[in-house]
C-alpha positions, 0 to 999 in steps of 0.5 A: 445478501452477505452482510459482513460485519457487525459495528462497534464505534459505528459511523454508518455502515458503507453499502457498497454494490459490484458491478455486475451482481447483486450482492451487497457487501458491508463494510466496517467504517469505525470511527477512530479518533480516540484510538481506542482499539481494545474491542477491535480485536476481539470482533473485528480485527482478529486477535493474535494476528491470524488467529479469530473471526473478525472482520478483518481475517474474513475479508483480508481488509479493512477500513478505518473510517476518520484515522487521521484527522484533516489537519493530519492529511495537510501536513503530509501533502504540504510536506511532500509538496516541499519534497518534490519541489527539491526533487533532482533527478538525473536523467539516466535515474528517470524511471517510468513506474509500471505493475504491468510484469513485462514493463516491470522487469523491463524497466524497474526491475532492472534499474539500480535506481529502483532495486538499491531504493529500499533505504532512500527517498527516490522518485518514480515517473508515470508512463509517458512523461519524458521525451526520448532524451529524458525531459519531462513533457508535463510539469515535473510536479504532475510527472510523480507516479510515487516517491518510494521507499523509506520516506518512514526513516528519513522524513520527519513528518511521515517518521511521526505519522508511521510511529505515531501513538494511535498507529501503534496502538491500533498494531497492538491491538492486532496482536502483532509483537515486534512489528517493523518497518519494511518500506513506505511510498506516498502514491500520487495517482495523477489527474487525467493519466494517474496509472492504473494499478493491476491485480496483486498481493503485496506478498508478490513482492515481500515474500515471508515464510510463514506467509500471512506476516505482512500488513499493509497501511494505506491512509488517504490524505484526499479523497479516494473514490470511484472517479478518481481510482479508489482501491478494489478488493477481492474479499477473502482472497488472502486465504489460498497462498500467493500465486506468483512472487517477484525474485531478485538476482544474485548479488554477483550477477548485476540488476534483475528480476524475475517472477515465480509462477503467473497472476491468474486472470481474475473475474473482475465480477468478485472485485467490489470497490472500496471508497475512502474519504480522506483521513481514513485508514484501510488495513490491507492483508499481505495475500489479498487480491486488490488494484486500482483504476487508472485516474480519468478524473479531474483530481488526484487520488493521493495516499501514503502508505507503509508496510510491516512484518511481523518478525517475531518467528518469521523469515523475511526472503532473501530473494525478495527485491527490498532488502534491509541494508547495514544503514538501515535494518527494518526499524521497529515500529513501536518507539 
């Protein structure tokens, strides 16, 4: 039995079984409404942001049980239910959203739409959506695979949640010393045909020299369980590099990308699950091994999420595909 983690602000450790072992895996669920996170660093997310034995630095994950409180959650999704409603797009921007690398370099990874987003708020589609014209065969509303990628920038409501005060004091506690914002995305995983998200590290796709600079922040505004395609982890797995990484072309030569190395096949026997009730928070390291299973359920899987880097004394890739713009350089997230 591995037993990972020992709990301060316990709210009930979460027993969580893989599928095909039987190894039980504990998880921290620490409440988190006084957002008091001065003895989380020292035991649980490892002080100096690489440094320590926490739980955290162990696993490459994390959750935050209650971060955000259910009057929180509302106020997002009432906002990004306004953001839809006024949703326009044209019909030669309608972008099917894929993490499959051959549908990815095929359809977003070649698209203007998707490659010029990182300073926008635009829109992408679930497989299957439109007719061969473009025309949405779903209700446009139940269409959204994601809205990308700089709802942190330009909307009021999630510029608050991303700055808020507990969220940075929670990054401090972390140790991080110029953390800045480098995108954000409100993931919708639809009902019935929610797509499934393979096997990556975020790293893949926001490459930094040193590696390990990146932070992911995943908040679940509903409820995201095994029926309705919670995350999977592959604890430990951000300890041995990035296996593959997704470049963009040369300015000059139009839109493109292209990939660097190959994800392997990975057991899906080491994959553990992770449900997260609404309001929680799960810190995920840049390197970790983590996807999702497509949405069969009657209900949606929604979350938004952003991500940060640590610039002090860190490359961000120019070949990266998300790059900083003259309109908008990565903010800072302590304001």
């Amino acid at each position: 039995m591995n037993k990972r983690a020992v709990f301060p602000y316990v709210a009930n450790p979460m027993e969580v079984k893989s599928r095909d072992n039987c190894c039980f895996l504990f998880f921290a669920k620490i409440q988190a409404a006084d957002a008091d996170f001065s003895s989380l660093s020292t035991r649980h997310l490892c002080p100096g942001w690489g440094m320590g034995d926490g739980v955290f630095q162990e696993d490459g994950f994390l959750l935050l049980e209650g971060f955000f409180t259910a009057d929180e959650c509302v106020v997002m999704q009432q906002r990004i239910g306004e953001i839809v409603a006024e949703m326009d797009v044209p019909l030669h921007c309608r972008t099917e959203f894929s993490t499959q690398e051959d549908e990815q370099l095929q359809t977003q990874g070649n698209t203007d739409y998707f490659l010029s987003s990182g300073d926008k708020i635009r829109f992408f589609f679930e497989k299957g959506v439109f007719d061969e014209k473009g025309n949405f065969l779903v209700p446009p509303e139940k269409s959204i695979n994601k809205i990308g990628h700089a709802l942190h920038a330009h909307d009021p409501v999630f510029r608050s949640i991303t700055h808020s005060p507990k969220v940075q004091a929670l990054v401090r506690s972390l140790g991080l010393q110029i953390p800045v914002v480098v995108q954000s995305m409100y993931i919708f995983k639809q009902p019935h045909f929610g797509g499934e998200v393979s096997p990556h590290q975020d790293a893949t796709f926001l490459y930094t020299e040193p590696l390990g600079r990146v932070l992911g922040l995943w908040i679940a505004t509903e409820d995201a369980m095994l029926e309705n395609g919670c995350l999977w982890f592959i604890p430990g797995s951000h300890t041995s590099g990035v296996s593959r990484r997704m470049i963009r072309a040369p300015s000059d030569s139009g839109p493109g990308t292209s990939f660097l190395g190959s994800e392997p096949a990975w057991d899906n026997n080491l994959f553990v699950p992770l449900p997260v009730r609404r309001g929680g928070l799960v810190l995920i390291h840049g390197e970790v091994v983590h996807k999702s299973e497509q949405n069969l359920s009657d209900h949606s899987r929604q979350a938004y999420t952003f991500h940060l880097m640590e610039a002090a004394g860190t490359v961000w890739s120019p070949g990266n595909w998300l790059q900083p713009t003259t309109e908008l350089p990565f903010p800072p997230l302590y304001i």
